[in-house]
TORTORDREN-487214 format. One line per 4 residues: number of its first residue (from 1); their letters; for each residue x, y, z of C-alpha. Coordinates in Angstrom, 1 decimal. Layout:
REM TORTORDREN-487214
NUM) a) X/Y/Z; ...
This chain:
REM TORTORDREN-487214
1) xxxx) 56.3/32.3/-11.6; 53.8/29.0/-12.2; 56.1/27.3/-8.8; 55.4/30.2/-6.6
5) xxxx) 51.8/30.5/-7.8; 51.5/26.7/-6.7; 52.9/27.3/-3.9; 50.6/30.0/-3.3
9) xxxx) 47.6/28.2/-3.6; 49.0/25.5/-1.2; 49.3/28.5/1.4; 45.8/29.5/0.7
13) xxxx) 44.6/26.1/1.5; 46.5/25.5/4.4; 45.2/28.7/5.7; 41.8/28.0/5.1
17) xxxx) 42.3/24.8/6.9; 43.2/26.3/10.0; 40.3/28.6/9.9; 37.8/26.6/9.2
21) xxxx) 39.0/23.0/9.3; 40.7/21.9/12.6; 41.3/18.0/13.3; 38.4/16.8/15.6
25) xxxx) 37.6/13.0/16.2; 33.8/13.0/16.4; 33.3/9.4/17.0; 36.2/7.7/18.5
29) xxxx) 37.1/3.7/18.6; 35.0/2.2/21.1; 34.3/-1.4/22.0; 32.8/-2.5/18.9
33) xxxx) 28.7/-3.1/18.8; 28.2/-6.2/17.0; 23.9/-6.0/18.1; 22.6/-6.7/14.7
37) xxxx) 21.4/-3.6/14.4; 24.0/-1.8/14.9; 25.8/-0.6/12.1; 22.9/-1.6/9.6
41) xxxx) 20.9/0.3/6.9; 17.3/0.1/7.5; 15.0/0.6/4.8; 12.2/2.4/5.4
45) xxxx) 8.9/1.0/3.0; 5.8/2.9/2.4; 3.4/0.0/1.8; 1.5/1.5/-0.7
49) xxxx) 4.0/2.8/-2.9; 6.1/0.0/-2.9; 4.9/-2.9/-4.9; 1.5/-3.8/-6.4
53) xxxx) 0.6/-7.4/-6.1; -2.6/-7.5/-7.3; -3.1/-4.8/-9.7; -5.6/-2.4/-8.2
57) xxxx) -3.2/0.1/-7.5; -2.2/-0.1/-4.2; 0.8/-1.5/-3.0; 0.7/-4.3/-0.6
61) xxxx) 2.4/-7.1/2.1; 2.6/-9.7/-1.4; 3.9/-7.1/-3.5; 7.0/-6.4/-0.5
65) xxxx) 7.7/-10.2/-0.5; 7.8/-10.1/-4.2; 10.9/-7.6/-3.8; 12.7/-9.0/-1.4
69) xxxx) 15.9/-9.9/-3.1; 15.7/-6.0/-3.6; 17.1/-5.6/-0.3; 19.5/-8.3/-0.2
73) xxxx) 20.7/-7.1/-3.5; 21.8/-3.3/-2.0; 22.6/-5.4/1.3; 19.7/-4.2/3.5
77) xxxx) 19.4/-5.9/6.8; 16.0/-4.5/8.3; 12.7/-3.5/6.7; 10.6/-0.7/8.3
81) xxxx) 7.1/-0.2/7.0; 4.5/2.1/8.0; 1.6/1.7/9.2; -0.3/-1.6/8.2
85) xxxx) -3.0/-2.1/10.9; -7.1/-1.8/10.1; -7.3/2.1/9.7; -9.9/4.3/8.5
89) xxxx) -7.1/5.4/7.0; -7.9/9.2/7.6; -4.4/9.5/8.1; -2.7/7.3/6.3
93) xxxx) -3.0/4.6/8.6; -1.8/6.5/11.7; -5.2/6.6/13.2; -5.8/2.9/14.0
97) xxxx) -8.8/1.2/14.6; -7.9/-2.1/15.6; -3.8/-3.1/16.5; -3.9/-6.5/16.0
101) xxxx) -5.1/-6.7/12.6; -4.0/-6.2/9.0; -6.3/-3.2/7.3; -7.3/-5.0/3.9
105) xxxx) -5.6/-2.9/1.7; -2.5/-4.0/2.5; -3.4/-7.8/2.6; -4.7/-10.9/5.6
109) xxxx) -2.2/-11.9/8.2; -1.4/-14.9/6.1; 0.2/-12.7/3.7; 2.3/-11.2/6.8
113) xxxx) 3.1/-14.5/8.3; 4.2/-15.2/4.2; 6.9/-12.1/4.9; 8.3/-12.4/7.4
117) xxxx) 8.9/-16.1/6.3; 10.6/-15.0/3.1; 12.5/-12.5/5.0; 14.0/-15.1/7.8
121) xxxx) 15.3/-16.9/4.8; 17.3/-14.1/3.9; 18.3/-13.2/6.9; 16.2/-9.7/7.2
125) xxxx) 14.1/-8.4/9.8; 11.3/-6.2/10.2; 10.3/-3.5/12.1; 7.1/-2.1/12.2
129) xxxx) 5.4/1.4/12.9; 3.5/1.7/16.0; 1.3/4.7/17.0; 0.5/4.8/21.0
133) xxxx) -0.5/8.1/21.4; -4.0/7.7/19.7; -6.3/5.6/17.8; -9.1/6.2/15.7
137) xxxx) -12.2/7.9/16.5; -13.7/4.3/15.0; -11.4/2.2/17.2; -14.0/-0.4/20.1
141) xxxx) -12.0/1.4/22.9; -13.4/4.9/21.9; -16.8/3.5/21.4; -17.0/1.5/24.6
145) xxxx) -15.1/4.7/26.6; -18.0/7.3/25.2; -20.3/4.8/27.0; -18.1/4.8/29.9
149) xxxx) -18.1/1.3/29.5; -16.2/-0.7/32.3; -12.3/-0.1/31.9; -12.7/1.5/29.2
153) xxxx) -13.6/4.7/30.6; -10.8/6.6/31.2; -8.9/4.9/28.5; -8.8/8.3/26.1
157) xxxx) -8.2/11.9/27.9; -11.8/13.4/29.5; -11.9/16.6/30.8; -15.2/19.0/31.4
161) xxxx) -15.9/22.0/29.4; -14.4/25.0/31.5; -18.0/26.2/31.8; -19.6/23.0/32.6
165) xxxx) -21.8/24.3/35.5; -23.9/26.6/32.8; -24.7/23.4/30.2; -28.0/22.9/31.8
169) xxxx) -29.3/26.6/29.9; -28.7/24.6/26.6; -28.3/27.9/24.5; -24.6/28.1/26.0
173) xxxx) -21.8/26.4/24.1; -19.0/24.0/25.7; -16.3/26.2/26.2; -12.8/23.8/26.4
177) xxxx) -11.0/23.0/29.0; -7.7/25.0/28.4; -5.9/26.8/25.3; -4.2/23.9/23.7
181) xxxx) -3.9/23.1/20.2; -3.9/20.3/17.9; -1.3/19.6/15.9; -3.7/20.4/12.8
185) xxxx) -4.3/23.7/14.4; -7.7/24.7/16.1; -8.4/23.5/19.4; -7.1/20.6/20.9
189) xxxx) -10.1/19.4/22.2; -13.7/18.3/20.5; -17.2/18.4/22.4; -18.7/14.8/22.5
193) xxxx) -22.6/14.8/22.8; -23.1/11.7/23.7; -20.7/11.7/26.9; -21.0/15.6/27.0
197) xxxx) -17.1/15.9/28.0; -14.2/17.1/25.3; -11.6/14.5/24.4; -7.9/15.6/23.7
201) xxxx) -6.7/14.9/20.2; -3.2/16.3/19.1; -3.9/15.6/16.2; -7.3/15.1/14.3
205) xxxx) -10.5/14.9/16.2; -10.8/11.4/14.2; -7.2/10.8/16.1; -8.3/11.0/20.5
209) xxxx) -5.7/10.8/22.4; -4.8/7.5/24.9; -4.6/7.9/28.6; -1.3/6.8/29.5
213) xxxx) -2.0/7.7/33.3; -4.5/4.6/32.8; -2.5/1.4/34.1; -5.0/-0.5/31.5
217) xxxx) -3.7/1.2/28.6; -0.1/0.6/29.6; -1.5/-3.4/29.8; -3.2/-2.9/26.5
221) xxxx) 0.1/-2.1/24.5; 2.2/-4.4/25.8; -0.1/-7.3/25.0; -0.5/-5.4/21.3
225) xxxx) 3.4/-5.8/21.5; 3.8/-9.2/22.2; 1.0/-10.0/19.6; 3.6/-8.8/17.0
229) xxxx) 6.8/-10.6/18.6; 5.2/-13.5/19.2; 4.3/-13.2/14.7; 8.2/-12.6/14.5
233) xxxx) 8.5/-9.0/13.7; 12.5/-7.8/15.3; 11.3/-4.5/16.8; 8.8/-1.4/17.0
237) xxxx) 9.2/2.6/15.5; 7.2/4.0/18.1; 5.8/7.3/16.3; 5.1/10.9/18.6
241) xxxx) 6.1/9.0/21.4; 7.3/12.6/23.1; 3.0/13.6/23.2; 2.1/10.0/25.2
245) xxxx) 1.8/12.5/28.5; 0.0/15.5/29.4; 0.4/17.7/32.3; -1.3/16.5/34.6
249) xxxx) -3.2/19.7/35.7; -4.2/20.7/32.5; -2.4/24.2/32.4; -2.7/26.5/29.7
253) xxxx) 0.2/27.0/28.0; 1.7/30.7/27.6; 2.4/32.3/24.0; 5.2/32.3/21.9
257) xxxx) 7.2/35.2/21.8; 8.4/36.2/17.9; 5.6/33.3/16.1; 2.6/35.8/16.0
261) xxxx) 2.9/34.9/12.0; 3.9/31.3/12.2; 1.2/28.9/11.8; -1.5/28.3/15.1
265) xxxx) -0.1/25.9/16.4; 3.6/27.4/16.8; 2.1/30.4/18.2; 2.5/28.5/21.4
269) xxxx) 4.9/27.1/23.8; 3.8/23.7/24.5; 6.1/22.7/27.1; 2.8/21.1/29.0
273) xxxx) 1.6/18.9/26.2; 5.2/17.6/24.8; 8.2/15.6/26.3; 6.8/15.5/30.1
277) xxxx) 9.3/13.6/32.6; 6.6/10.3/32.6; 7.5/10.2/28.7; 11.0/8.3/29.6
281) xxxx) 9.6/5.8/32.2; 7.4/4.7/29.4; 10.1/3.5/26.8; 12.0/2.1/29.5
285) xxxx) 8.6/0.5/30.2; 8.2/-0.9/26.7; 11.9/-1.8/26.4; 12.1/-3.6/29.5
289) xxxx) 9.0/-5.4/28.7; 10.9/-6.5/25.2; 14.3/-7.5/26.9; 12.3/-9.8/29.1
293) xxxx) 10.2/-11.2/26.0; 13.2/-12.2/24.4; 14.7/-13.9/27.8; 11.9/-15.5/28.2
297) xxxx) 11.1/-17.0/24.6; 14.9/-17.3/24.4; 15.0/-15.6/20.8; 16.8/-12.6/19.7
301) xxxx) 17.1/-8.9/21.4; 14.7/-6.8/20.1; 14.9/-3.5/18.7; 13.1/-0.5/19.9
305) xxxx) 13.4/2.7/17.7; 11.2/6.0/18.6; 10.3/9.5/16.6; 10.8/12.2/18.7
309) xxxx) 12.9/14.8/17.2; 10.8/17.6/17.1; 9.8/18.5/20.6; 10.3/21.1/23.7
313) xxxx) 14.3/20.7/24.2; 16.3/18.8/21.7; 18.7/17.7/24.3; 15.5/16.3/26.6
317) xxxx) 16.6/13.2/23.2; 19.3/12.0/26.1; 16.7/10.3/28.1; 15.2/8.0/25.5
321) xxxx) 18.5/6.5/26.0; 17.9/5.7/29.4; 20.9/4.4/31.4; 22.6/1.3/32.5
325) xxxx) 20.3/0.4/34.8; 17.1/1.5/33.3; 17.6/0.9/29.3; 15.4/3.0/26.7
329) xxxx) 15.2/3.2/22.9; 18.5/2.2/21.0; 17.3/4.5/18.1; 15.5/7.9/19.0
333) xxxx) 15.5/8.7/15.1; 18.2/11.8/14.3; 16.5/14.3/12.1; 19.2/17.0/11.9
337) xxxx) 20.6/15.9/8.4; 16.8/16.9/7.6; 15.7/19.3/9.4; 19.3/21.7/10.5
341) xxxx) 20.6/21.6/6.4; 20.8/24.9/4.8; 21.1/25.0/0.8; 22.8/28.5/1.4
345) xxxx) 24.9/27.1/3.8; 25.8/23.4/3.0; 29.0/22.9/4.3; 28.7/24.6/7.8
349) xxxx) 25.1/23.3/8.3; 26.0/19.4/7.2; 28.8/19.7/9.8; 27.3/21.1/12.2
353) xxxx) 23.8/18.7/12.2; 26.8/15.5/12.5; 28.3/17.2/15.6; 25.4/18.5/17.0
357) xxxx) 24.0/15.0/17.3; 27.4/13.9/18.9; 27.0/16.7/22.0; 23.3/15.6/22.1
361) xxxx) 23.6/11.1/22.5; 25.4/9.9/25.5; 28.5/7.9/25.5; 28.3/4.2/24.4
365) xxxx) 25.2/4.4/22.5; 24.7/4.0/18.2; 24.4/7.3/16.1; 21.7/7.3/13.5
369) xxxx) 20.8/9.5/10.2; 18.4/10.1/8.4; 17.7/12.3/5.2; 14.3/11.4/3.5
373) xxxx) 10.7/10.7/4.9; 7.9/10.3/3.8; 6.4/14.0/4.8; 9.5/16.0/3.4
377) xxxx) 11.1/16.5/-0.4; 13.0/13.7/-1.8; 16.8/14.9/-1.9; 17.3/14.7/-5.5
381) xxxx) 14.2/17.7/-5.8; 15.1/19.7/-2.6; 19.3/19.7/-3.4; 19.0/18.6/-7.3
385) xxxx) 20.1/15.3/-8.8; 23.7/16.1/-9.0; 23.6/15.8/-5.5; 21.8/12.6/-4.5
389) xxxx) 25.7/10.9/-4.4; 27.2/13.2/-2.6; 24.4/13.1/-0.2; 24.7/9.1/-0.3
393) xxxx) 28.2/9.2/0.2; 27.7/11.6/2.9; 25.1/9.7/5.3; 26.3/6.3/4.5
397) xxxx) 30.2/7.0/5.7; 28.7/7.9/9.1; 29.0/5.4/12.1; 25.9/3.4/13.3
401) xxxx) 22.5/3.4/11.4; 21.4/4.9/8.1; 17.7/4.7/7.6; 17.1/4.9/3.8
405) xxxx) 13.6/6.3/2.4; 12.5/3.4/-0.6; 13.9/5.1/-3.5; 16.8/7.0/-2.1
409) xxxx) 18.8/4.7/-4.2; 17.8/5.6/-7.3; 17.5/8.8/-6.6; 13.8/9.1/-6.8
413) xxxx) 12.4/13.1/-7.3; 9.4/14.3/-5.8; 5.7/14.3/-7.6; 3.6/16.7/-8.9
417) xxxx) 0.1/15.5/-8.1; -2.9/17.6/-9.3; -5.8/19.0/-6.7; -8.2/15.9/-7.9
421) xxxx) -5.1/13.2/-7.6; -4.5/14.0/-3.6; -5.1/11.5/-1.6; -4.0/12.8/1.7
425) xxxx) -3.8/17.1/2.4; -3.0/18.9/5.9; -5.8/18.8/7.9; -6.2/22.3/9.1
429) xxxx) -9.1/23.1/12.1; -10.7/20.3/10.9; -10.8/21.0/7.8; -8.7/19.1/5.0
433) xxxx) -7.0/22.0/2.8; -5.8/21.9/-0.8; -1.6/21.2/0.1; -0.8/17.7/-0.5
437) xxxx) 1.6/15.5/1.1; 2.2/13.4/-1.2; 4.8/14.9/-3.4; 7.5/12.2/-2.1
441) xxxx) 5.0/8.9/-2.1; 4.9/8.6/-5.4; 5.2/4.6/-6.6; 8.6/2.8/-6.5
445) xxxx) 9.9/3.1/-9.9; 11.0/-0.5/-10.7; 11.5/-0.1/-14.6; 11.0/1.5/-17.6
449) xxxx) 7.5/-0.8/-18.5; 4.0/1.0/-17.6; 3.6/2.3/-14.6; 7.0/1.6/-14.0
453) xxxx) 6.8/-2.1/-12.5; 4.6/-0.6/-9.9; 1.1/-2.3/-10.8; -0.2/-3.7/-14.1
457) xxxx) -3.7/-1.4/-12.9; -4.6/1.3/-15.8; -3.8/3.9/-12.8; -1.8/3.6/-9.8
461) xxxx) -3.3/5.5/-6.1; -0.9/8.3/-6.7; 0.7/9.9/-9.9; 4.3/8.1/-11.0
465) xxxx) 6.4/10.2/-11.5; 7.2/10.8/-15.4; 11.0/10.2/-15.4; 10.6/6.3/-14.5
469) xxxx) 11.7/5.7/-18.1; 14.9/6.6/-17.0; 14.9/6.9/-13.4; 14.2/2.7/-12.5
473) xxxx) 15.9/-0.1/-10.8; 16.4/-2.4/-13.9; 17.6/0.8/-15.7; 20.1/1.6/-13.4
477) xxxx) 21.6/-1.9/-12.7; 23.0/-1.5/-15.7; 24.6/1.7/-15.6; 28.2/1.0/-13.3
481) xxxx) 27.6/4.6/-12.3; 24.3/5.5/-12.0; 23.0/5.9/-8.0; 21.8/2.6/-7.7
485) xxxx) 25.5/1.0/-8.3; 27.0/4.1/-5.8; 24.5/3.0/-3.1; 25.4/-0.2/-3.6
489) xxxx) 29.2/0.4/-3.0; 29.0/2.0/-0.2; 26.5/0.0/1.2; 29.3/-2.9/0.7
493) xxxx) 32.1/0.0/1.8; 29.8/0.0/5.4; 30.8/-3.9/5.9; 34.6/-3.4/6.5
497) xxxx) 35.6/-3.0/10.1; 36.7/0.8/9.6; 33.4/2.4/8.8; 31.9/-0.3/11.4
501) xxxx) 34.3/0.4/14.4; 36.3/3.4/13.4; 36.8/6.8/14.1; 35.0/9.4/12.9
505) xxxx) 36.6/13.2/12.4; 35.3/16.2/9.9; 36.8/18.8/8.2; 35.1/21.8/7.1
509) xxxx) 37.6/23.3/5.3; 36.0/25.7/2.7; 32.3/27.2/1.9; 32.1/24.2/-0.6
513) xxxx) 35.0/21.4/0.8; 33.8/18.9/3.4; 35.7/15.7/4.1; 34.9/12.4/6.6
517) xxxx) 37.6/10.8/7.3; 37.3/7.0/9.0; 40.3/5.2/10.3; 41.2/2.4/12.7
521) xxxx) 44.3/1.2/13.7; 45.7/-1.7/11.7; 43.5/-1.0/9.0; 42.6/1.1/5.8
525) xxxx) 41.5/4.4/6.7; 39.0/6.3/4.2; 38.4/10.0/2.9; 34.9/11.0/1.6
529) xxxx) 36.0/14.0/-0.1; 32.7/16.4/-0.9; 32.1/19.4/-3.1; 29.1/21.3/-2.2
533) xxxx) 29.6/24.1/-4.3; 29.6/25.2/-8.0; 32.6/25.2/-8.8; 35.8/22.8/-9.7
537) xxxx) 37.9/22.8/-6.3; 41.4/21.6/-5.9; 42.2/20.2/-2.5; 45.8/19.4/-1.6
541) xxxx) 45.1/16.9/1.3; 48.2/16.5/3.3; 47.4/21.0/4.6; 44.0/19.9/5.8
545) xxxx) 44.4/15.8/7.3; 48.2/15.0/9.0; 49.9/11.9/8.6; 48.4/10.7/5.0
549) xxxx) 50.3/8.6/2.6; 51.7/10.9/-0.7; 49.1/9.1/-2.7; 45.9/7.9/-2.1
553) xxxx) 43.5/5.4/-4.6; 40.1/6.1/-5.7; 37.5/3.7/-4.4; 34.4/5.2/-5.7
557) xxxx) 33.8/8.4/-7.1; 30.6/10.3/-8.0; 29.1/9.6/-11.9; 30.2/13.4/-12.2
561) xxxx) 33.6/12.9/-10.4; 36.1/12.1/-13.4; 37.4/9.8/-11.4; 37.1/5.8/-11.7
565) xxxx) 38.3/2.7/-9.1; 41.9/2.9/-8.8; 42.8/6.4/-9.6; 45.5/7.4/-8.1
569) xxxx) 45.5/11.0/-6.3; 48.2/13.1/-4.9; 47.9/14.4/-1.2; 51.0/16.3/-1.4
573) xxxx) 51.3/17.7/-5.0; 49.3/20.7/-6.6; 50.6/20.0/-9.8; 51.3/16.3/-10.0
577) xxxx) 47.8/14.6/-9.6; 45.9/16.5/-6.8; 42.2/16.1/-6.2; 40.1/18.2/-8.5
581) xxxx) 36.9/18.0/-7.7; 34.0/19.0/-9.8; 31.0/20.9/-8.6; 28.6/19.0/-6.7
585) xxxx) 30.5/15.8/-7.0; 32.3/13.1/-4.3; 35.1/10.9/-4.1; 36.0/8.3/-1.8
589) xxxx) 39.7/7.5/-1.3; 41.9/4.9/0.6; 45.5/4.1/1.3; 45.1/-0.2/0.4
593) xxxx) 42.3/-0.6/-2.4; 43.9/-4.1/-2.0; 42.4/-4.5/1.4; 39.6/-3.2/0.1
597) xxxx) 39.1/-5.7/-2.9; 40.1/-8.3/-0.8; 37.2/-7.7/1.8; 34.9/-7.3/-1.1
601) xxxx) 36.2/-10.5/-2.9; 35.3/-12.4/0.4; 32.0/-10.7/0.8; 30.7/-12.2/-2.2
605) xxxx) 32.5/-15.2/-2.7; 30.8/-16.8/0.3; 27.7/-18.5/-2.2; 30.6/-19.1/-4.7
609) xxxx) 32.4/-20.9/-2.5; 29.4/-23.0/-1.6; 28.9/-23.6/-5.0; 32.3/-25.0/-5.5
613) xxxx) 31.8/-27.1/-2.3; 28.8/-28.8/-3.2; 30.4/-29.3/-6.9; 33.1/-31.2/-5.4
617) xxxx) 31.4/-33.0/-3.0; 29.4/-34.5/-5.9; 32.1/-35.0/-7.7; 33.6/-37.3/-5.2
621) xxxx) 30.5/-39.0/-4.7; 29.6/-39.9/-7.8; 33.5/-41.0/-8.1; 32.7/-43.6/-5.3
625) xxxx) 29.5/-44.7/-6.7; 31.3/-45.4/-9.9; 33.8/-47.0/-8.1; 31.7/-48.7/-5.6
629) xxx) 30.0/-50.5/-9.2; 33.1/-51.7/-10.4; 34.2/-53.3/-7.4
């Protein structure tokens, strides 16, 4: 009775595997990209929140170079921050008032010149945020274009009120020039006295827009661009680059049919003021312009990496590719890990966000992922902490580029900060309301110590979050399972040539079982078994994945797993050894944990091995000297 209920549930499996599971390489073996940013994790650092170097609070350039063996440590190769340029900072930085210099909170240029030194040494790189689509209401080019000063003129977007024949009777009001809407909601355009014409601002009316029909504003950012690559930053994240252009003739754009209860701004179709056809020539513009810069200085390629996710047609994403002959941005970021997962639907959504973003990039190019920013909820709060290693697992077996949010890897939760502790709310019509967005910001939580290694300031610029006694970097180093050690392994996992070149196939399998499976010929293959679900799941391998060896080995398995390096597991058995899996847990498997050990062992015995050279060599010299004496 116990045999055929086995093989029963073997059935059951296999059957569910054909339903919902079929065999289907994603990603397949293709010339391998060895661009150093290719198969990379980059980092992404909120300046603020990162490290305190001078106590007042606020995190700063000093306190980032204080940290830098952070990165090396987890194996980081590039460094993202956000904004760092002189802002009003109405926006946290993204309205910028001058591109070329540091805003004071943050530090001088001497302490940037000081980074990117440190970071050379360790072989990182940094990539900064750039906004083109605005500046500050504060920025010299708005001033001098209100005055109509020169070239500065028609550097922002002017357009007459709609009723600008009737202004003379001065008891009529400027009526815009169309329907648009900002970003904030409200109009999309603000009356200026002075000039008596409305500017466009997508965003904030302290944010005007740029004129990128303006030949002098295409000028102006390049030479902002070199600025930076001539200081030694590797590359740009070009933010809202799909609202650079306009249409042209300023038509109002028609309503959204099924959003009359959505917020303003959705209750339109704005097909005139997002992703228009001259959005593309731009990048290839700007990425031209940096291919040539690193010809001509003779220095390394640079990388160009672009947000534009969220706009008219998600597969309009192709073109920031460009093509062979005209190249474009290497990394348009991939929100659909973010932005397509359903809790009520893990499995089937997680899938389909990874495939989805195969159908959408063209042939040849790098996938990317990412799973945190800084205007969403911290996975640990939006999935629970049982799932920040699954999720880890998940998004660092993928091919190409993770970009990791600054304490992903300890599985930092999101903040509760009071009405009188925000520092930066939704503008709405104007008008700042009373929702924060700073519930994932909160300060890096370094240790257990007061303000948790943050700042040595009686109070930090946000709230930290009350769980850094537990929830730190120095705590979790020492824990060989906590998330900080699981990031760290498959961070190292990401080095061998199958997750760098291999293929990449999926099976969804169950409501709860979802497996990546990388392979590459002559090689070890890996299985990143997941359990979305809440309940214990037994998964005989060999009726989902063909041609696997009887037994597989554990290489790293979720705190919550039961399972430890080196465990063995059946694929073929459902009595003798088969993968249990616990709710909400991961395990990564591998047919040669030799391999494995032996890639790892080479990894890190690089700085031992210097060691042991430079002990020998002075060995034999001091052998000679003594010998030299007696003779």
């Amino acid at each position: 009775m116990a045999n055929l209920y086995s093989w029963w549930l073997i059935f059951s499996v296999a059957l569910t595997s054909v339903t919902y599971g079929e065999e289907e390489i994603l990603f397949p073996v293709t010339k391998p990209k060895d661009d150093w940013w290719s198969n990379t994790i980059i980092y992404q650092v909120l300046p603020r929140s990162f490290k305190d170097s001078d106590n007042n609070g606020i995190g700063d350039l000093k306190g980032i170079t204080e940290e830098l063996d952070h990165f090396v440590d987890l194996g980081i190769k590039i460094v993202w921050i956000n904004p760092i340029f002189k802002s009003p900072m109405y926006d946290m930085g993204y309205d910028v008032e001058n591109y070329t210099m540091i805003d004071p909170m943050f530090g001088s240029m001497t302490d940037f010149d000081e980074l990117i030194s440190e970071m050379n040494k360790r072989g990182l790189k940094l990539i900064i945020d750039f906004v083109p689509n605005h500046s500050s209401s504060q920025c010299e080019w708005f001033l001098k274009s209100i005055k109509k000063e020169d070239k500065y003129n028609d550097y922002y977007v002017w357009r007459n009120a709609s009723n600008q024949d009737q202004l003379s009777n001065l008891t009529i009001t400027p009526t815009p020039p169309n329907n648009w809407l900002s970003r904030y909601g409200g109009p999309a355009w603000t009356w200026n006295t002075e000039r008596k014409q409305f500017y466009l601002h997508q965003f904030s009316d302290k944010q005007p827009d740029l004129n990128f029909r303006n030949s002098e504003v295409h000028k102006e950012i390049l030479t902002i661009m070199e600025f930076w690559m001539d200081k030694g930053v590797a590359g740009f994240r070009f933010s809202d680059v799909g609202r650079l252009y306009e249409d042209k003739d300023f038509r109002n754009e028609s309503h959204s049919v099924g959003r009359e209860n959505w917020p303003i701004y959705y209750s339109l179709d704005h097909k005139y003021t997002l992703d228009q056809p001259e959005v593309i020539d731009m990048v290839i513009e700007w990425r031209k312009f940096m291919d040539d810069y690193s010809k001509r200085k003779n220095t390394f390629p640079r990388l160009l990496a672009a947000e534009a996710h969220h706009h008219v047609c998600v597969f309009s994403l192709r073109g920031y590719y460009g093509n062979e002959n005209n190249l474009g941005v290497q990394i348009p970021f991939n929100y659909h890990l973010l932005i397509q997962v359903r809790k009520n639907d893990l499995v089937y959504s997680v899938d389909r966000a990874i495939k989805f973003w195969f159908e959408v990039m063209p042939a040849n190019n790098t996938p990317n992922w990412v799973m945190e920013t800084q205007d969403t909820d911290r996975i640990s709060s939006k999935y629970g902490s049982e799932m920040v290693q699954v999720f880890t697992a998940l998004k660092l077996s993928l091919p190409g580029i993770d970009v990791t949010y600054y304490g992903s890897e300890i599985g930092m939760e999101n903040v509760y900060v009071r009405p009188d502790q925000i520092q930066d709310s939704y503008d709405s019509d104007g008008q700042r309301n009373i929702e924060s967005r700073d519930f994932a910001r909160s300060p890096m939580q370094w240790n257990g110590k007061s303000n948790a290694g943050f700042t040595e300031a009686k109070r930090s610029w946000l709230p930290i979050n009350p769980n850094y006694y537990k929830i730190n970097v120095e705590e979790q180093k020492k824990i060989s399972t906590s998330n900080y050690n699981f990031y760290k392994k498959m961070s190292q996992l990401r080095r061998t040539d199958t997750l760098k070149y291999g293929d990449l196939e999926s099976y969804n399998i169950t409501d709860s079982i979802f497996i990546i499976k990388r392979s590459l010929s002559g090689h070890e293959t890996y299985l990143v078994v997941m359990n979305f679900g809440s309940e214990t799941e037994t998964v005989v391998l060999s009726t989902v994945i063909s041609n696997l060896k009887k037994n597989l080995y554990v290489y790293l398995g979720s705190e919550n797993s039961a399972y430890s390096r080196s465990d063995t597991v059946s694929t073929i058995s459902m009595t003798d050894k088969p993968l249990h899996l616990r709710p909400q847990s991961v395990v990564v498997l591998t047919d040669d944990l030799i391999n494995v050990d032996e890639f790892k062992n080479n990894a890190i015995s690089y700085k031992q091995y210097n060691s042991s050279y430079i002990s020998l060599l002075c060995v034999l010299l001091l052998t000679g000297y003594y010998v030299g004496i007696r003779n």
